[in-house]
MARTI-707121 format. One record per atom (N, C-alpha, C): x negated, y negated, z negated. Coordinates in steps of 0.1 Angstrom, whole numbers, plus 5000, padded with zeros to 4 digits. Last residue first. Example, Ala and Ser with C-alpha at 12.3 -4.5 7.8 and 13.67 -1.06 7.14 Angstrom:
<recs>
487250224929/486350114929/487150004921/486850574922/487750454922/486850334922/
</recs>
This chain:
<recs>
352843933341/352444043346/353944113341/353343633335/353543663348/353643823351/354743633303/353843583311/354243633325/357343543296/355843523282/354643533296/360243403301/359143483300/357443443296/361143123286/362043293295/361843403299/359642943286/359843043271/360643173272/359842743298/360642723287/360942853282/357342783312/357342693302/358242663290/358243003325/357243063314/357042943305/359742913340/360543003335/359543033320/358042733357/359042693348/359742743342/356242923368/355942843360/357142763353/358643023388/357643093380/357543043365/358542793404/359742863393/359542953385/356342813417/356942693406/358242753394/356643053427/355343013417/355742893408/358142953444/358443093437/357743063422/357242743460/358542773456/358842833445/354942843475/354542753462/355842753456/354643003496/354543093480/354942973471/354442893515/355442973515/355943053499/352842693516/354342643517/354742773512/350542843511/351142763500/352542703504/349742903536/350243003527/351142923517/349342683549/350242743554/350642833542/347142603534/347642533536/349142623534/344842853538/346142813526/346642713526/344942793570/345542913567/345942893547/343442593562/344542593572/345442693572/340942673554/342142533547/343342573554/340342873566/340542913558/341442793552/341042803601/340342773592/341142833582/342543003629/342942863623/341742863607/342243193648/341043103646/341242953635/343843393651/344143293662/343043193661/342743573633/342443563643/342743503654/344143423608/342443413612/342343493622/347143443613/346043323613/344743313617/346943713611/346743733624/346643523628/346143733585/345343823592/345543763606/348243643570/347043593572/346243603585/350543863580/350443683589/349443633585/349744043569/349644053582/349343913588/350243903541/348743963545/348543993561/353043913540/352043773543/350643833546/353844183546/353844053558/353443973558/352644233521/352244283531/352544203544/355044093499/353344103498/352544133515/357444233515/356744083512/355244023513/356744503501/356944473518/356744333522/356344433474/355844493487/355444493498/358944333471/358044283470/356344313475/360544543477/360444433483/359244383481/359744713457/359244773469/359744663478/360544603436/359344583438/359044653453/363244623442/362644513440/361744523444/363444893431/364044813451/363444713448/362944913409/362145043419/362544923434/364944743397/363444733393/362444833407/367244923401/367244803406/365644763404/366345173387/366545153402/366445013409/366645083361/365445153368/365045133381/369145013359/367844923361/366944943364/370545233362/370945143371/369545023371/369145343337/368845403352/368945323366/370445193319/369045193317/368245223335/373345263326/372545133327/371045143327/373345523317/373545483329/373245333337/372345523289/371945573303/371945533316/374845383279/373645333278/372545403292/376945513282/377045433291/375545423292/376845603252/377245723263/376845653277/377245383235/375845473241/375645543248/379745333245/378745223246/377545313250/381545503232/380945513249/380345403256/380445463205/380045603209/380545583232/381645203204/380545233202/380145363209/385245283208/384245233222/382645223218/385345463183/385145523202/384745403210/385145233169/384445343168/383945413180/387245083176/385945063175/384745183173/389245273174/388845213183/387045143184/388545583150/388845423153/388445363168/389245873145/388145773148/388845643152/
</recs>
């Protein structure tokens, strides 16, 4: 067999292991995001019981999300991804 040959066949052999390594990486992420998701919901929650207005509380929200969301949006304008979901 030829070099090339053998490094194809431990390309696919590898392939696995990558697919899994992404798996995983994809499984931690989202359970950040999660956990993210959830502390802003906490710190809504404890906005509107300190009494701050619905403006005022998305005010506050929007510093924190608007970052992301822009980059977001500029990933999807040049076509890096198709959509958000």
């Amino acid at each position: 067999m030829t070099a090339t040959g053998g490094g194809m066949i431990r390309n696919i052999v590898s392939m696995p292991r990558k697919i899994s390594f992404l798996y995983r990486t994809f499984l931690i992420q989202r359970q950040v995001w999660e956990k993210e998701n959830s502390i802003l919901r906490d710190r809504i929650s404890v906005m509107g019981d300190l009494g701050l207005s619905e403006e005022e509380i998305r005010r506050l929200v929007w510093t924190n999300v608007s970052s992301p969301l822009i980059e977001l949006g500029s990933h999807q304008d040049n076509r890096m991804i198709e959509d958000a979901e």
